[in-house]
C-alpha positions as CSV (number, residue, x, y, z in Angstrom):
1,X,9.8,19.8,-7.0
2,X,10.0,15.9,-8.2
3,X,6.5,14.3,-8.8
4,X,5.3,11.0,-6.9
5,X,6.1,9.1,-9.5
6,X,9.7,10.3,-9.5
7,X,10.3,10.1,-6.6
8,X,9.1,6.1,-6.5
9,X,11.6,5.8,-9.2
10,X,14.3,7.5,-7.2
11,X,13.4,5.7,-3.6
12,X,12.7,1.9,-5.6
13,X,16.2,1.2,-5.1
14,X,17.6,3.9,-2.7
15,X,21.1,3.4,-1.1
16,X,23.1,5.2,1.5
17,X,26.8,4.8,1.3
18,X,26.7,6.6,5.1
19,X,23.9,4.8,6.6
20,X,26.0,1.2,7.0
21,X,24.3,-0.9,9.4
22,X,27.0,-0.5,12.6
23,X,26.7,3.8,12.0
24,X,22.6,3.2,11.8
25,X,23.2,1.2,15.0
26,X,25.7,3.7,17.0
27,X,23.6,6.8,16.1
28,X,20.3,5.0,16.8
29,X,21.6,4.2,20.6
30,X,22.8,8.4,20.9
31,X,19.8,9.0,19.5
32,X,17.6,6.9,22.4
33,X,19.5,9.0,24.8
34,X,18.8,12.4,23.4
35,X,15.0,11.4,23.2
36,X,15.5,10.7,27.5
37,X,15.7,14.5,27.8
38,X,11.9,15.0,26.7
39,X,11.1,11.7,29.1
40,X,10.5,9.6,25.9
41,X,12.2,6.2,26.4
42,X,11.4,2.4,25.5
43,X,8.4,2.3,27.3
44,X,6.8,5.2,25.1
45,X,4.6,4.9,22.6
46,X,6.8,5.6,19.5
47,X,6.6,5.8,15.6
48,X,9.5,6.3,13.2
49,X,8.1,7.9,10.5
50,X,10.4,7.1,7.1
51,X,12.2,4.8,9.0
52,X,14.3,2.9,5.9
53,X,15.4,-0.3,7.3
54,X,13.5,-0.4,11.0
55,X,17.4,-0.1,12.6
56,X,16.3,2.4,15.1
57,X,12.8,0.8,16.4
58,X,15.0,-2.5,16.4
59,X,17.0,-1.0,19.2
60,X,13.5,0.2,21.3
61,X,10.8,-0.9,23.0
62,X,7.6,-3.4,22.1
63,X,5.8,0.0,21.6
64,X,7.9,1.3,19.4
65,X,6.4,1.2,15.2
66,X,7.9,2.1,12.2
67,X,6.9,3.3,8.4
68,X,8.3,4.2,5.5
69,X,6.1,4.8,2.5
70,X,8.9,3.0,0.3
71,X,9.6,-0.4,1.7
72,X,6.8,-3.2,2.4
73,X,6.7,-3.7,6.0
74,X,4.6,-0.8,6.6
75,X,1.1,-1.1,9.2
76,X,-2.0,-1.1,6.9
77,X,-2.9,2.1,8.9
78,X,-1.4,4.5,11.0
79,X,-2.9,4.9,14.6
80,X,-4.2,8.6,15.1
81,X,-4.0,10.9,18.6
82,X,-1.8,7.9,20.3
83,X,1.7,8.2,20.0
84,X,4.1,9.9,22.9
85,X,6.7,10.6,20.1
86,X,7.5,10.5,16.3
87,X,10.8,10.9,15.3
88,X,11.8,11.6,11.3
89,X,15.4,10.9,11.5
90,X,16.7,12.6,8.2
91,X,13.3,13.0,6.5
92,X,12.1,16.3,6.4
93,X,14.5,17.6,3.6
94,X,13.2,14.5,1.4
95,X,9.6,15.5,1.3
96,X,7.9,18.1,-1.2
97,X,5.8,19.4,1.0
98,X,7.1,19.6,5.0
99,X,3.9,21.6,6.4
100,X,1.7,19.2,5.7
101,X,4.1,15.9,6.4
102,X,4.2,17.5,10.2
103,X,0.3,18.1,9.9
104,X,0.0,14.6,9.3
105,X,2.9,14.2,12.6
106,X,0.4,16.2,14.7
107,X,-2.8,14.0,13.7
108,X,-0.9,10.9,14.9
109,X,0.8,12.3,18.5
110,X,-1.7,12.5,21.2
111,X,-1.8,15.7,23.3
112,X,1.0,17.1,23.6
113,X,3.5,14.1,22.2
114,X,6.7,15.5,20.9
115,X,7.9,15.7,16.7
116,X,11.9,14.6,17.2
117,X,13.8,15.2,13.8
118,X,16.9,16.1,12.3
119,X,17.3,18.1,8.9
120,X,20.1,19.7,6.7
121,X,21.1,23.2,7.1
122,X,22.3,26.1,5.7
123,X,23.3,27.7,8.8
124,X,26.0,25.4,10.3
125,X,29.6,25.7,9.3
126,X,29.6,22.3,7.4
127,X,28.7,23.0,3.6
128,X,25.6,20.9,2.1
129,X,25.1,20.0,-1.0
130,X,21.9,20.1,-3.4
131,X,20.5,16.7,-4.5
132,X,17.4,16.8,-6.2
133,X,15.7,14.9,-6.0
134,X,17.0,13.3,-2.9
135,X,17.4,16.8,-0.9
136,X,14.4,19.2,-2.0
137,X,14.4,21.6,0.8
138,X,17.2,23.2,3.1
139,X,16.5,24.8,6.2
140,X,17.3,27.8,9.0
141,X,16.0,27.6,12.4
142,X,13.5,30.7,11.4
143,X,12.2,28.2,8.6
144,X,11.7,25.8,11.2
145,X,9.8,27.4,13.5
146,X,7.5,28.6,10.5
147,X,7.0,25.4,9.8
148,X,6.4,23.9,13.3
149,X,4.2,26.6,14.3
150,X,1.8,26.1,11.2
151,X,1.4,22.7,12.0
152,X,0.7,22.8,15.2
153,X,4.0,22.8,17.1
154,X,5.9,24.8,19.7
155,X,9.6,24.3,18.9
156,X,11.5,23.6,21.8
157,X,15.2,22.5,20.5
158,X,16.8,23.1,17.3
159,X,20.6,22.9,17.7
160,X,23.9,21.3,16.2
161,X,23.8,17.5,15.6
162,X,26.6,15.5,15.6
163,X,27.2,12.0,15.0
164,X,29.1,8.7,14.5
165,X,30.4,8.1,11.1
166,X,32.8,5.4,9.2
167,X,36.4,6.5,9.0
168,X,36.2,6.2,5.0
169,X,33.3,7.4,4.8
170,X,33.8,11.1,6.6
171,X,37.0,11.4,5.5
172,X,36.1,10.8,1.9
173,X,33.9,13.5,2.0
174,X,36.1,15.9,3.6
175,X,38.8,15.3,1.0
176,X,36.7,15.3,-2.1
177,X,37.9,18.6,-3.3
178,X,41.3,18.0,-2.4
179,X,43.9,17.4,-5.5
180,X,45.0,13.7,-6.0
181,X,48.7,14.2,-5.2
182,X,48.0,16.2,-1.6
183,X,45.1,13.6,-0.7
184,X,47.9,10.4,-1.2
185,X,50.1,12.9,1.2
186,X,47.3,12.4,4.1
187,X,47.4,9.6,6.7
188,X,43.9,9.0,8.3
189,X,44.5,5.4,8.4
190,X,46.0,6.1,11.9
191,X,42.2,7.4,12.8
192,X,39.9,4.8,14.4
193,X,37.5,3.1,12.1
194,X,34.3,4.7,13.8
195,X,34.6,8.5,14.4
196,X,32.7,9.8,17.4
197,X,30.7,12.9,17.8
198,X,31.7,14.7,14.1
199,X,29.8,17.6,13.4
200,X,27.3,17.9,10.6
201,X,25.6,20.0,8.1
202,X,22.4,18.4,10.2
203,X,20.4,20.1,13.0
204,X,18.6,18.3,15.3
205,X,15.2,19.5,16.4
206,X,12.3,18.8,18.9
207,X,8.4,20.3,18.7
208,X,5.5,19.6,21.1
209,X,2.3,19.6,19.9
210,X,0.4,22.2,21.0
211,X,-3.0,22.1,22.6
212,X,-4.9,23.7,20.3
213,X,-3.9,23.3,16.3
């Protein structure tokens, strides 16, 4: 595993060739509506833990607080026991040590707030790569719930996630491995610029804290 001060090396000046602006915006609003199935909406209280550049609290309500433990716009303390929901939108396979990043999670929600997350997986049919030390752990459902249920969570929802991605962007990552002279045989200019609802090597997932921990 990378050490703290690795990692602030790595994360100083972090960039995300698929997190533009306009695909943090279109997933962030698909997002708000998956979180309306567990009644959280902009009138919950709300924190995005690692949140990056605040795009998704941007797009909720007044109640809605973000931090990231690598930019300087965090709260001087996080609240404890008060939030409805804490989402960690493509976290948990940065952090060294996920049991105790969601015992932390289950400190802040109040009884029985909800852990909303999405994670890369080794069991959907889209391959993922290994990045140390971006990507440090990989996951299976089983893992999950081993996970969730040592730090205090009942898992209620771990399932495909799809999303909304640049044209470029997806396609060059499908084509990476293809050879030069077939890749200038393929037209996706003729696909629209955005790309709605493309599967992912992600899964997206959804604990409740449980009464007792």
């Amino acid at each position: 595993m990378p050490s703290a001060i690795q990692l602030n090396q790595f994360y100083k000046n972090y960039t995300d060739v698929r997190a533009a602006a306009e695909v943090l915006i279109a997933n962030g609003k698909k997002n708000i509506n998956r979180l309306k199935r567990y009644g959280i909406d902009k009138g919950s209280r709300l924190l995005d833990f690692g949140c990056g550049t605040g795009v998704f609290t941007q797009l909720g309500g007044k109640l809605w607080e973000k931090y990231d433990r690598y930019t300087c716009d965090n709260p001087d303390l996080l609240k404890v026991g008060i939030y409805d929901c804490i989402t960690l939108w493509g976290v948990l396979e940065h952090v060294t040590d996920p049991v105790k990043t969601l015992e932390e999670m289950n400190c802040y929600l109040r009884p029985g707030g909800y852990v909303v997350l999405t994670t890369v997986s080794v069991e959907t049919t889209i391959p993922y790569r290994h990045k140390p030390p971006e990507h440090v752990t990989f996951w299976t459902e089983h893992a999950i719930n081993i996970c969730f249920k040592k730090a205090g969570f009942e898992l209620l929802a771990c399932e495909p996630y799809t999303m909304t991605q640049k044209r470029d962007v997806y396609m060059g990552a499908i084509l990476r491995t293809v050879p030069l002279k077939l890749k200038r045989k393929i037209d996706f200019l003729k696909l629209p610029k955005m790309i709605k609802n493309l599967p992912t090597n992600e899964i997206f997932v959804v604990g409740r804290k449980r009464s007792r921990h």
